[in-house]
DSSP file (Angstrom, degrees, kcal/mol; ACC not computed):
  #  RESIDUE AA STRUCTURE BP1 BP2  ACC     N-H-->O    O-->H-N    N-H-->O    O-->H-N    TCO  KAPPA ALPHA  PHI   PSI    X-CA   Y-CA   Z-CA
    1    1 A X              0   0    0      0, 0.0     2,-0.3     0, 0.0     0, 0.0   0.000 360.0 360.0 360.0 139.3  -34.6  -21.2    9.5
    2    2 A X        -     0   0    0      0, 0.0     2,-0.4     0, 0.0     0, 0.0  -0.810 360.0-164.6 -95.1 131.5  -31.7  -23.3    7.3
    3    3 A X        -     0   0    0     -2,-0.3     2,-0.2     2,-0.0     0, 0.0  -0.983   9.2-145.8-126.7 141.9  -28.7  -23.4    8.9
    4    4 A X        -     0   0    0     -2,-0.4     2,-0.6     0, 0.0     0, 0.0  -0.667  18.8-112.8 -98.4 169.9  -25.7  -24.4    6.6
    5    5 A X        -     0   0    0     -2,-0.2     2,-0.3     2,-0.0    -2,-0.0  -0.844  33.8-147.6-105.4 121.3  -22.6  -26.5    7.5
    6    6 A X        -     0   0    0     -2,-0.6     2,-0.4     2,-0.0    99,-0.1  -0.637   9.7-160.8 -96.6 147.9  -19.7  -24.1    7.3
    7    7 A X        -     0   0    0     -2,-0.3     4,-0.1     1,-0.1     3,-0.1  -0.738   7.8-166.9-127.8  91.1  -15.9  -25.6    6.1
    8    8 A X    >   -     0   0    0     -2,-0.4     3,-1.8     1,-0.2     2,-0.6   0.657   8.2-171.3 -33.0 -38.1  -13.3  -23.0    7.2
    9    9 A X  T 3  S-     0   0    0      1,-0.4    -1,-0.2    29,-0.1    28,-0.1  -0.714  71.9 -21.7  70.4-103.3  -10.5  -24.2    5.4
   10   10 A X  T 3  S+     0   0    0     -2,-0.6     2,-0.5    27,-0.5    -1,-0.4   0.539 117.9  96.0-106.3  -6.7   -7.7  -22.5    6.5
   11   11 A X    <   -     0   0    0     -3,-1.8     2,-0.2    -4,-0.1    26,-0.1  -0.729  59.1-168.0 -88.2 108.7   -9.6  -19.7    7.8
   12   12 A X        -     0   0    0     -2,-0.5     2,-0.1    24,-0.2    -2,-0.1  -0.845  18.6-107.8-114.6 164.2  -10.2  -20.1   11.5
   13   13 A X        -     0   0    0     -2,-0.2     2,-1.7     1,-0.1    12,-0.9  -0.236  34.7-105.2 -80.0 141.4  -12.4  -18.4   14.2
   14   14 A X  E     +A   24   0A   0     83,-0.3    10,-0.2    10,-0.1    -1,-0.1  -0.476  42.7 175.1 -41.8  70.9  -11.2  -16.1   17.0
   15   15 A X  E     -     0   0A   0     -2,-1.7     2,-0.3     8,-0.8     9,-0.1   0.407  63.0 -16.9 -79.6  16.5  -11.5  -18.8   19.9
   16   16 A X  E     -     0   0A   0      7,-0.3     7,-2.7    81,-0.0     2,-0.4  -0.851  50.8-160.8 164.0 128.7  -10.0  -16.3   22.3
   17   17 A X  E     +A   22   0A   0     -2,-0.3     2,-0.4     5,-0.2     5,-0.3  -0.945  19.0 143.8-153.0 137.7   -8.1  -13.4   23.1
   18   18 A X  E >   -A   21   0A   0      3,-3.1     3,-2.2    -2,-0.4    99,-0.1  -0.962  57.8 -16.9-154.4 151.7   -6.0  -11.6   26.4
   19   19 A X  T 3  S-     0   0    0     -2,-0.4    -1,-0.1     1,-0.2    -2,-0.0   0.358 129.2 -22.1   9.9 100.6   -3.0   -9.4   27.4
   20   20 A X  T 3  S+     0   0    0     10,-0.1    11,-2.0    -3,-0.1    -1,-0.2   0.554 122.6 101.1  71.6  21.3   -0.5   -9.4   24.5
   21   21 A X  E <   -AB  18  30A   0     -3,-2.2    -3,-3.1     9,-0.2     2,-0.2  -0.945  48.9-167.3-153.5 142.8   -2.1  -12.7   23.1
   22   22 A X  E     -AB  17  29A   0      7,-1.4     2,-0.9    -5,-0.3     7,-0.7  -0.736  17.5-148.5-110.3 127.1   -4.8  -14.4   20.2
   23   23 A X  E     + B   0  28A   0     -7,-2.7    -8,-0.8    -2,-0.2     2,-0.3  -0.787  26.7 167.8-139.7 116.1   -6.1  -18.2   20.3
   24   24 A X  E >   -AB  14  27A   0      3,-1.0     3,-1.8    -2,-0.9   -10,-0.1  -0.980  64.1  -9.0-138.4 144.1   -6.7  -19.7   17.1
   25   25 A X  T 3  S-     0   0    0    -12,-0.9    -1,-0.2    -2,-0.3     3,-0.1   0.878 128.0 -62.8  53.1  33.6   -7.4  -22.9   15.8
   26   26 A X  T 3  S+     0   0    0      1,-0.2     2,-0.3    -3,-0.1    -1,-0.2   0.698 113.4 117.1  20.2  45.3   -6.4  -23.8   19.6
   27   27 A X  E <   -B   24   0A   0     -3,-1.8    -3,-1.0    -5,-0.1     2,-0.4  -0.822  60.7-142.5-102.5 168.9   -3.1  -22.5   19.1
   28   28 A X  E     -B   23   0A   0     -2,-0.3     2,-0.4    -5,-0.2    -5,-0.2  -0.932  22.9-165.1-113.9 140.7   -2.1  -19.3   21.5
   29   29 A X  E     -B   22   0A   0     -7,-0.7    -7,-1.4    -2,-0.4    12,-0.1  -0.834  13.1-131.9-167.5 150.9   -0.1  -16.8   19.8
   30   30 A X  E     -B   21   0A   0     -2,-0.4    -9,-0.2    -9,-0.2   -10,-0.1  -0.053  58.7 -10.0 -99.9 161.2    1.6  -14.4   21.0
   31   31 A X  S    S+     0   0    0    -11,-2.0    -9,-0.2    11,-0.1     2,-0.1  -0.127 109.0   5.1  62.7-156.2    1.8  -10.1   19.8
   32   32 A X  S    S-     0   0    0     11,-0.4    11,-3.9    84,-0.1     2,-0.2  -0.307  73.3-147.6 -73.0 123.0    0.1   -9.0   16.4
   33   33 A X  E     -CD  42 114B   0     81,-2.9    81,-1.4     9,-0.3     2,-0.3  -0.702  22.6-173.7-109.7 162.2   -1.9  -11.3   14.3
   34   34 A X  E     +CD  41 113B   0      7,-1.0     7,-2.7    79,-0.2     2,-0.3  -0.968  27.4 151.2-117.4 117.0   -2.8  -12.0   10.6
   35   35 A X  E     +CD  40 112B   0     77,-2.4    77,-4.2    -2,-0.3     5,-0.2  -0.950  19.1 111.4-153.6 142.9   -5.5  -14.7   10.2
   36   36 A X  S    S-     0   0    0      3,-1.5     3,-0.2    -2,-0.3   -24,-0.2  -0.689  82.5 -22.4-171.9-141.6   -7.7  -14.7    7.4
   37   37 A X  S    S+     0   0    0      1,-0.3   -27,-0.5    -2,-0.2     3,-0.1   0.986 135.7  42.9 -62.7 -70.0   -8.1  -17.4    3.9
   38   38 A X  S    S-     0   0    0      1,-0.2     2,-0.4   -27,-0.1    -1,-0.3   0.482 121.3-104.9 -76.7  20.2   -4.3  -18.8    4.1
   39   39 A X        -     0   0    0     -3,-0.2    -3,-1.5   -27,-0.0     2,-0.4  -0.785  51.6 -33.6 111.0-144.5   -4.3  -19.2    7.9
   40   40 A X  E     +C   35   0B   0     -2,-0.4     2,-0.3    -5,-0.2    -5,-0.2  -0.954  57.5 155.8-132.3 139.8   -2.8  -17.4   11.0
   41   41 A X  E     -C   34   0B   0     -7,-2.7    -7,-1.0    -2,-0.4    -2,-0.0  -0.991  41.1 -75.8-158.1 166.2    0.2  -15.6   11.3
   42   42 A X  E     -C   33   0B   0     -2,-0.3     2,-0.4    -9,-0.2    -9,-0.3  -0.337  44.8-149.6 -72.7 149.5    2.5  -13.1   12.8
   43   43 A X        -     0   0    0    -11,-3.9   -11,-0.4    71,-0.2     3,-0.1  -0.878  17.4-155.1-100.1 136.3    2.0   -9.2   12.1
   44   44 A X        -     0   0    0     -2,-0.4     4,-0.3     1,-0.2     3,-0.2   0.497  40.5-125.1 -72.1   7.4    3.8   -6.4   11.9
   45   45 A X        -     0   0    0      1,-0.2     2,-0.3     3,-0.2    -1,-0.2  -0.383  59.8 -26.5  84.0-174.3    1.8   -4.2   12.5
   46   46 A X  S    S+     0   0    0      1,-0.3    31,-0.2    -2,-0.2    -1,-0.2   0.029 132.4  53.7 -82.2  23.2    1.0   -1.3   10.4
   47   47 A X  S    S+     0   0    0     -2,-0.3     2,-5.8    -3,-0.2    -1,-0.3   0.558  91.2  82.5-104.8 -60.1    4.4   -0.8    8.5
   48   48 A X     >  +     0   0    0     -4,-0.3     4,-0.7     1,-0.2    -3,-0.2   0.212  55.2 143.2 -47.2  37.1    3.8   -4.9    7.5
   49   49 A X  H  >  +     0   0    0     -2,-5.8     4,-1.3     1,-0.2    -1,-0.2   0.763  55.5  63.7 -43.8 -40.3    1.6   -3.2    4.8
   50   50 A X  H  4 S+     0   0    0      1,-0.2     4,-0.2    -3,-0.2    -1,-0.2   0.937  95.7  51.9 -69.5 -49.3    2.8   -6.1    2.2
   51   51 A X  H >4 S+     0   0    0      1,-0.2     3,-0.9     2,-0.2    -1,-0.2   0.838 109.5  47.9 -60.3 -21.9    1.4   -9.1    3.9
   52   52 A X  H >< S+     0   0    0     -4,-0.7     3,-0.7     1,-0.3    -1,-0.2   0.873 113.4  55.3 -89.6 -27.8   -2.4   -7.5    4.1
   53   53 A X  T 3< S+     0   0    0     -4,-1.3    -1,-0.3     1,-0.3    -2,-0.2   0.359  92.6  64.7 -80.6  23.1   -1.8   -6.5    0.1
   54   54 A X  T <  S+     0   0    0     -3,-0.9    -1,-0.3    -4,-0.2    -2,-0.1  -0.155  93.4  65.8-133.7  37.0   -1.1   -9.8   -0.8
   55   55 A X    X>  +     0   0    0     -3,-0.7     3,-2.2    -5,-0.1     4,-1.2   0.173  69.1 123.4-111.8 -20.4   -4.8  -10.4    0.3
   56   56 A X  B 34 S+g   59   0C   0      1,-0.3    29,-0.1     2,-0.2    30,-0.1  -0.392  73.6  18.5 -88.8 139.9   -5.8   -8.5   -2.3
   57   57 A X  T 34 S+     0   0    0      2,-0.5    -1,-0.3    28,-0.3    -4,-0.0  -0.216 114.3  78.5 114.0 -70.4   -8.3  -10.6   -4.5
   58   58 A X  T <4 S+     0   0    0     -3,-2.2     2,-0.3     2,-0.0    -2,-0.2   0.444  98.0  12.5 -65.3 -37.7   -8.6  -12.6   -1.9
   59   59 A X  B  <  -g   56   0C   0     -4,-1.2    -2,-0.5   -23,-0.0    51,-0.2  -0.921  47.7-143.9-141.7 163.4  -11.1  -10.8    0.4
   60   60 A X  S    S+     0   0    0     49,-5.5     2,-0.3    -2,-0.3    50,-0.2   0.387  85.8  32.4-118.6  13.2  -13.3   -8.0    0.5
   61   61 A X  E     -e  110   0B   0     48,-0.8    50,-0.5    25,-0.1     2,-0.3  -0.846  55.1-171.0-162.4 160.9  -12.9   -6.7    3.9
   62   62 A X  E     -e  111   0B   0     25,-0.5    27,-5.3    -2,-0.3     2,-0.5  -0.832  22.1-151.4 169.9 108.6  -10.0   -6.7    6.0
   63   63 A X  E     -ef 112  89B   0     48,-1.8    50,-1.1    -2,-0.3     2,-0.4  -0.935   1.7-138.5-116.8 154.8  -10.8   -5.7    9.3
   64   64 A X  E     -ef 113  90B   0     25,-0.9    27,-1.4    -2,-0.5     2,-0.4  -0.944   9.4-162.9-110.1  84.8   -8.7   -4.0   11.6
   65   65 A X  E     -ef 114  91B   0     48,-0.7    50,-1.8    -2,-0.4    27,-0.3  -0.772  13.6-167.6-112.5 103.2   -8.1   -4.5   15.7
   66   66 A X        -     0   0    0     25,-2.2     3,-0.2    -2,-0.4    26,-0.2  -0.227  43.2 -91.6 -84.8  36.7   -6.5   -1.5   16.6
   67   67 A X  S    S-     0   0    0     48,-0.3    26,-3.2    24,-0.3    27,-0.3  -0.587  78.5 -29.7 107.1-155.0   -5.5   -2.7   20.1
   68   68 A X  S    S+     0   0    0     48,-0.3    -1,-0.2    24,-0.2    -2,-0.1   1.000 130.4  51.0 -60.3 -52.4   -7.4   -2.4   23.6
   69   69 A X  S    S-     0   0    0     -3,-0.2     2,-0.4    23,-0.1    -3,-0.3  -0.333  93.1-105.1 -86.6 173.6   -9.0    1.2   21.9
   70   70 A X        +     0   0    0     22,-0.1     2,-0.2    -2,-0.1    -1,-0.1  -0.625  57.7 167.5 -92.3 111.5  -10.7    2.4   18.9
   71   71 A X        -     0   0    0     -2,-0.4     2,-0.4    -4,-0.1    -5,-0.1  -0.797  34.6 -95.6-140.0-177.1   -7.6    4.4   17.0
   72   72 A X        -     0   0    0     -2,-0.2     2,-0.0     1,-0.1    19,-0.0  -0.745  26.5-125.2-102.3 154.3   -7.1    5.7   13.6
   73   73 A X        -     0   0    0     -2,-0.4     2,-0.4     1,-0.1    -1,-0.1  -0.484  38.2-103.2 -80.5 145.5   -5.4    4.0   10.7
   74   74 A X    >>  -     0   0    0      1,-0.1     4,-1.4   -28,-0.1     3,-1.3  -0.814  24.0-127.8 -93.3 146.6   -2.6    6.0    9.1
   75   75 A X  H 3> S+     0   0    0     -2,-0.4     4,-2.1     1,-0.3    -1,-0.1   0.626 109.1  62.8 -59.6 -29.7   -3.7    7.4    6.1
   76   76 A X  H 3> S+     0   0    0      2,-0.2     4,-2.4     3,-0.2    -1,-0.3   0.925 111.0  40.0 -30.0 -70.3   -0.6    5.9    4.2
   77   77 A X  H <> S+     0   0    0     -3,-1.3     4,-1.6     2,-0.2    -2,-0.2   0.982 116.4  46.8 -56.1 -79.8   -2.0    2.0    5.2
   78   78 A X  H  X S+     0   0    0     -4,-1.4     4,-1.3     2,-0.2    -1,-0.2   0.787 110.7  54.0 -64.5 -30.8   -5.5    2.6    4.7
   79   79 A X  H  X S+     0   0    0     -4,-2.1     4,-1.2    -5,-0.2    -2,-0.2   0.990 115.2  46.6 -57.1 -80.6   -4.6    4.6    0.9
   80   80 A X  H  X S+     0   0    0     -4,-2.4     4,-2.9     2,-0.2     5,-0.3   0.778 105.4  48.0 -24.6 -70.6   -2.7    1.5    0.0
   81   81 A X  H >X S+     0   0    0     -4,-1.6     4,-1.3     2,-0.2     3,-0.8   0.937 117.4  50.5 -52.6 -77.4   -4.8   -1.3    0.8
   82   82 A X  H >< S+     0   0    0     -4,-1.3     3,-2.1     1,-0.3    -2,-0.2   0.539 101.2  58.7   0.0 -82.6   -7.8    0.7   -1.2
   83   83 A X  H 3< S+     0   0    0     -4,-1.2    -1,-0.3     1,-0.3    -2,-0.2   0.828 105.7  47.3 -22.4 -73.6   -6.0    1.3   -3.8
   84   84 A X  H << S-     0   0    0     -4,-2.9    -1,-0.3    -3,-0.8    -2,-0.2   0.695 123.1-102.3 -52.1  -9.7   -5.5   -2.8   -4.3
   85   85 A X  S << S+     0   0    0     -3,-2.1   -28,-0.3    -4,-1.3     2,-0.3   0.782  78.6 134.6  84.7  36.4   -8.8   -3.0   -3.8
   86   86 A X        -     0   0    0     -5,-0.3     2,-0.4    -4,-0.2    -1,-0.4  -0.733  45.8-129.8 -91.6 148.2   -9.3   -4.3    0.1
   87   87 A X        -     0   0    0     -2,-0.3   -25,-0.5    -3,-0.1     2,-0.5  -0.936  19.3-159.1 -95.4 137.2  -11.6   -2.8    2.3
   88   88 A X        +     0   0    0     -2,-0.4     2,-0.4   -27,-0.2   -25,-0.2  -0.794  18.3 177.0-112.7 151.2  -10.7   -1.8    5.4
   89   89 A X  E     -f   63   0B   0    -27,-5.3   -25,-0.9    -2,-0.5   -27,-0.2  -0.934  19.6-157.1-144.2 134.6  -12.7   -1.1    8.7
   90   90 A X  E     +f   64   0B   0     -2,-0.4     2,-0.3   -27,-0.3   -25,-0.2  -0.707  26.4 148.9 -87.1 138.7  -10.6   -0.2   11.7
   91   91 A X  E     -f   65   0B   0    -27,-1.4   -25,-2.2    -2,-0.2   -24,-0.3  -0.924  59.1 -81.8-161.0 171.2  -12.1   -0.8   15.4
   92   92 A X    >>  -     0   0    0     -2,-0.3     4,-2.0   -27,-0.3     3,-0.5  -0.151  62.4 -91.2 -71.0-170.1  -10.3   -1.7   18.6
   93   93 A X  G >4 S+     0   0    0    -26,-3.2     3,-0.6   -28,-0.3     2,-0.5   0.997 115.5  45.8 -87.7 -76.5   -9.5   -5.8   18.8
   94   94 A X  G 34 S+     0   0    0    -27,-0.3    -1,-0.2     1,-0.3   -26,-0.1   0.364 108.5  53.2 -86.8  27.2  -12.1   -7.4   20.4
   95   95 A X  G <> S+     0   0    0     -3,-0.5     4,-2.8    -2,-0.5    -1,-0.3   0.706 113.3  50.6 -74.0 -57.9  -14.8   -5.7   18.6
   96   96 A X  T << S+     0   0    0     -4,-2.0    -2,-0.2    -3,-0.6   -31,-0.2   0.139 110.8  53.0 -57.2  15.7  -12.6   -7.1   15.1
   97   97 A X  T  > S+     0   0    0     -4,-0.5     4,-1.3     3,-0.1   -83,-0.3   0.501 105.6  44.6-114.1 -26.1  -12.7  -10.2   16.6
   98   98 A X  H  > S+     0   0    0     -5,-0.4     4,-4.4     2,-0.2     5,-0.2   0.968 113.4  54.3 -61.7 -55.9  -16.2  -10.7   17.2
   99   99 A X  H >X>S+     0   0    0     -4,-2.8     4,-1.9     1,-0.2     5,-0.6   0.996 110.3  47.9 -51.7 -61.5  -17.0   -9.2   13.6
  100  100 A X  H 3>5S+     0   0    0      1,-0.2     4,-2.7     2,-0.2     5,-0.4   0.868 107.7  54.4 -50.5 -33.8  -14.8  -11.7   12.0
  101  101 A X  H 3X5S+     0   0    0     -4,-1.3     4,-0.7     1,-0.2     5,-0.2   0.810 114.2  34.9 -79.6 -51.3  -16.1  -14.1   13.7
  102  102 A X  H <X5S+     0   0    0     -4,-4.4     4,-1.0    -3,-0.5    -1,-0.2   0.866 118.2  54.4 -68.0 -34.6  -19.7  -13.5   12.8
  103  103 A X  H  X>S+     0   0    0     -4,-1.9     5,-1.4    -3,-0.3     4,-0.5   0.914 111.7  43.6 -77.7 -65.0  -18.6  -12.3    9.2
  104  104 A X  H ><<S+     0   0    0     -4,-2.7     3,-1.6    -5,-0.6    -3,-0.2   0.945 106.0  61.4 -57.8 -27.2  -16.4  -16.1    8.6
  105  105 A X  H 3<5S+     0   0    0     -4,-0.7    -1,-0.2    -5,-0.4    -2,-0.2   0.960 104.7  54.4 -80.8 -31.2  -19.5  -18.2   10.2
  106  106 A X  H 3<5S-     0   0    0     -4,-1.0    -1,-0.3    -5,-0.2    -2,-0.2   0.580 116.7-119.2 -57.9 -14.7  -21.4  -16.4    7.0
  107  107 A X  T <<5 +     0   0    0     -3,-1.6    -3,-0.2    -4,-0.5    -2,-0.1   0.197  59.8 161.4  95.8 -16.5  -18.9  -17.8    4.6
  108  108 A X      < -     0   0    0     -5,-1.4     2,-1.0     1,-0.1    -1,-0.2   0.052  49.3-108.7 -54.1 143.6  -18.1  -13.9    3.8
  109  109 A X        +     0   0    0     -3,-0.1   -49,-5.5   -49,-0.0   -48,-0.8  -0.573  67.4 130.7 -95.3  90.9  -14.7  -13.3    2.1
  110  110 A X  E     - e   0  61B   0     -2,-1.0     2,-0.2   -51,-0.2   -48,-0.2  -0.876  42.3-144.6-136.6-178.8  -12.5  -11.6    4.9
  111  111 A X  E     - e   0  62B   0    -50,-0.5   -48,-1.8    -2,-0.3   -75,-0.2  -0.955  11.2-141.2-140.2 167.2   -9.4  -11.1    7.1
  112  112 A X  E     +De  35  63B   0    -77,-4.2   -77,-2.4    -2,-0.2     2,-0.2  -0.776  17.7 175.7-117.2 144.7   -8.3  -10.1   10.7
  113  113 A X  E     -De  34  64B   0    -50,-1.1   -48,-0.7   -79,-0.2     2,-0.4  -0.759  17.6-179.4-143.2 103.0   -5.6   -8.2   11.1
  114  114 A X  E     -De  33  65B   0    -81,-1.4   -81,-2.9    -2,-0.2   -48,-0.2  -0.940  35.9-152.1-155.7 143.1   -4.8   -7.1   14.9
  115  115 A X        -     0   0    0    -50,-1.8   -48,-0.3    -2,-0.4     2,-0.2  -0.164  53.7-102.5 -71.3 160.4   -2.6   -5.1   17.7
  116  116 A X              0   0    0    -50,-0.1   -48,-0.3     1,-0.1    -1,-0.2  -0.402 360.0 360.0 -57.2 139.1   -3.0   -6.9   21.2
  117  117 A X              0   0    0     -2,-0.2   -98,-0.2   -96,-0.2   -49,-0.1   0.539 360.0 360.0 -83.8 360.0   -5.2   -5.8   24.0
């Protein structure tokens, strides 16, 4: 088997995750996260529609950590990003943290975008 040597950039892994908090890049940070190609940052959640389009390009996948459960996107959010041409997949958080996780150690062009458990 070949294993390659991966270079994150700014895109770091999901070291970590609990009650109302994310740890990346061994920083802790707190409520709704963005972390993807330009780094990590806070989210608004699912009105904060602009920050995930400005992705667009950028990635091919944009996955979604709807919280402790498995919820639905509103159809508004998920039409938009399409539209720009992201894909989205929705799943509760630490199922979209694992997938990124697996997804970035592949080199694969995506971002996390995710509620708290």
């Amino acid at each position: 088997m070949r294993l390659n040597e991966i270079a994150f950039t700014d895109a770091r892994p999901v070291e970590g995750y609990g009650p109302g908090f994310f740890r990346i890049g061994g920083q802790v940070h707190q409520g709704a996260i963005l972390t993807g190609p330009g780094g990590t940052s806070a989210w608004g959640g699912y009105e904060d529609v602009d920050a995930l389009l400005a992705l667009a390009g950028q990635i091919d996948v944009l996955f979604v950590g709807t919280g402790a459960e498995i919820g639905y996107l509103p159809e508004a959010f998920r039409n938009r990003l399409e539209e720009a041409g992201v894909g989205v997949e929705a799943m509760n958080s630490p199922a979209a943290c694992r997938t990124y996780n697996v997804l970035l150690s592949e080199g694969r062009r995506i971002a996390l975008a995710a509620l708290p458990v």
